[in-house]
C-alpha positions in Angstrom: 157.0 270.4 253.0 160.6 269.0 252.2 162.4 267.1 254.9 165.5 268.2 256.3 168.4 266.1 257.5 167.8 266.3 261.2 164.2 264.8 260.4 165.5 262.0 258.7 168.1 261.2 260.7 165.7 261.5 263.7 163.3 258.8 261.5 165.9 256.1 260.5 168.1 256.1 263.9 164.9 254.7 266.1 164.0 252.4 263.6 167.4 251.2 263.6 167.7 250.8 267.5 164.1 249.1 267.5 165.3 245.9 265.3 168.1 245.8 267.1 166.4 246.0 270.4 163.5 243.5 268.9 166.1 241.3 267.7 168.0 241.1 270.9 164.7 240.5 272.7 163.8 237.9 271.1 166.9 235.4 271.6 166.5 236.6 275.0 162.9 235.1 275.3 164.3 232.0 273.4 167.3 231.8 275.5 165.2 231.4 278.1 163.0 229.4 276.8 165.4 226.4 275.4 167.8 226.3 279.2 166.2 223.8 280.4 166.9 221.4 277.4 170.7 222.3 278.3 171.2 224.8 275.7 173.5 227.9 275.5 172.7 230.9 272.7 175.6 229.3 271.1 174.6 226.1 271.4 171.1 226.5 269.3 172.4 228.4 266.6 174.9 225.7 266.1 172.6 223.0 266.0 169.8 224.9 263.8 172.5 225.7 261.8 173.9 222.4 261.3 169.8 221.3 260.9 170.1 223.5 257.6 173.3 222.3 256.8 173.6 218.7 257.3 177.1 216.7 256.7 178.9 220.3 256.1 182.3 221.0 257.5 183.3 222.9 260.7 184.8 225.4 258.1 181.4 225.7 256.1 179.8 225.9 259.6 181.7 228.7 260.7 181.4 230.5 257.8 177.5 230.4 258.1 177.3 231.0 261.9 179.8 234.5 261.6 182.8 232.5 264.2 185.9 231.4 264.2 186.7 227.9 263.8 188.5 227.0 267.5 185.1 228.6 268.6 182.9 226.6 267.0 185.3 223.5 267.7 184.7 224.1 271.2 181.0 224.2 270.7 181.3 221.0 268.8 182.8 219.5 271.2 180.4 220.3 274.0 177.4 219.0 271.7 179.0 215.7 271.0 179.6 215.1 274.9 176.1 215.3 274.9 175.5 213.1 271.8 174.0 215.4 269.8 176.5 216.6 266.9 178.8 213.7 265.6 182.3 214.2 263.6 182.6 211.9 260.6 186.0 211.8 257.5 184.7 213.0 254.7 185.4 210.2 252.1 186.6 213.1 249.5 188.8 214.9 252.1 191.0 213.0 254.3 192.1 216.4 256.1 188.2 216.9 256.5 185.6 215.8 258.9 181.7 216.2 258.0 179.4 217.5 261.0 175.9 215.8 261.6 173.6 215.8 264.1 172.9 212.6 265.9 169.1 210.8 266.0 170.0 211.7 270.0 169.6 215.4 268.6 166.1 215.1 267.0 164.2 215.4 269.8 165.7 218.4 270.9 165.0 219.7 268.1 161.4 219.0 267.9 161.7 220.9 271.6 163.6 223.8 270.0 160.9 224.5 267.0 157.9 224.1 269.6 159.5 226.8 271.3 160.2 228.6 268.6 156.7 228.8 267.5 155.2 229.3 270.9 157.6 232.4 271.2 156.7 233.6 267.5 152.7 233.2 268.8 153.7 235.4 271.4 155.4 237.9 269.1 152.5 238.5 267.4 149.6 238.5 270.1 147.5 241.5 269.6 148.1 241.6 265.5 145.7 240.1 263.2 147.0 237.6 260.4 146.8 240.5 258.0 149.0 242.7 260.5 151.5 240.2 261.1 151.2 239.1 257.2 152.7 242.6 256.5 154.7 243.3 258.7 156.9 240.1 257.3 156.9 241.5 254.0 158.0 244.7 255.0 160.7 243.1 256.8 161.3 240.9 253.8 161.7 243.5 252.0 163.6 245.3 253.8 166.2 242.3 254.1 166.3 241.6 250.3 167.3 245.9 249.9 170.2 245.2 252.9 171.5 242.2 250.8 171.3 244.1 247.5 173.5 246.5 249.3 175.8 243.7 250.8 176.2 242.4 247.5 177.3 245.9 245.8 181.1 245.8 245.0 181.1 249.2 245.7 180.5 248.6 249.5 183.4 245.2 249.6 186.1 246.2 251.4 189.4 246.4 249.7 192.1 244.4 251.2 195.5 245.8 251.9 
């Protein structure tokens, strides 16, 4: 029996809203699971970011995190009050300034990937390794089609 539109549409909306609604979820549970180290939303994915990152600039930073720069500068700033994220010249840009996070930082960090994992244990209580072990490919996959798409001229805006 062929599928009609309706059907489909019916199939792919839910699916849609339940990523989005599993996504949001889960920085919720990690939001509330980093606070007490002092850490915003914002604040995390700037300094996981920068992890990954290491000596880029606040421009390269931005770019990566999907902000503005006077954003992130204002996030930057708050992380080197607490002596975690230090501004250095870059020695090939004089206009420049590299972003690294301090040895202050790496503890917090360690914190931040314990409770990471403990909320990634929690994510996956009830499934079996073979469950779970799916279920990331098919995500996987799932991301690699979305990027193929991304990356399809076809779908690049055109500028005005």
């Amino acid at each position: 029996m062929a599928e009609n539109g309706a059907d489909r549409q019916a199939q792919i909306d839910p699916i849609g809203y339940l990523i989005g609604d599993v996504s949001r979820m889960i920085r919720t549970v990690y939001d509330r699971r980093v606070e007490p180290l002092g850490l915003t939303r914002a604040q995390w994915r700037v300094m996981t970011r920068l992890n990954r990152l290491e000596s880029c600039t606040q421009t390269e930073l931005a770019t990566a995190l999907e902000i503005e720069k006077p954003t992130l500068g204002k996030l930057i700033e708050r992380l080197e009050v607490k002596g975690w994220v230090d501004r250095r010249a870059d020695p090939n840009d004089a206009r420049s300034k590299r972003l690294y996070l301090t040895p202050a930082a790496r503890p917090v960090l360690a914190d931040m990937h314990k409770e990471a994992e403990d909320v990634v244990a929690g994510i996956f209580a009830g499934l079996d390794g073979e469950e779970a072990a799916r279920l990331h490919a098919m995500l996987d996959h799932i991301k690699r089609n979305l990027s193929e798409m991304l990356d399809d001229p076809a779908l690049t805006p055109v500028e005005a």
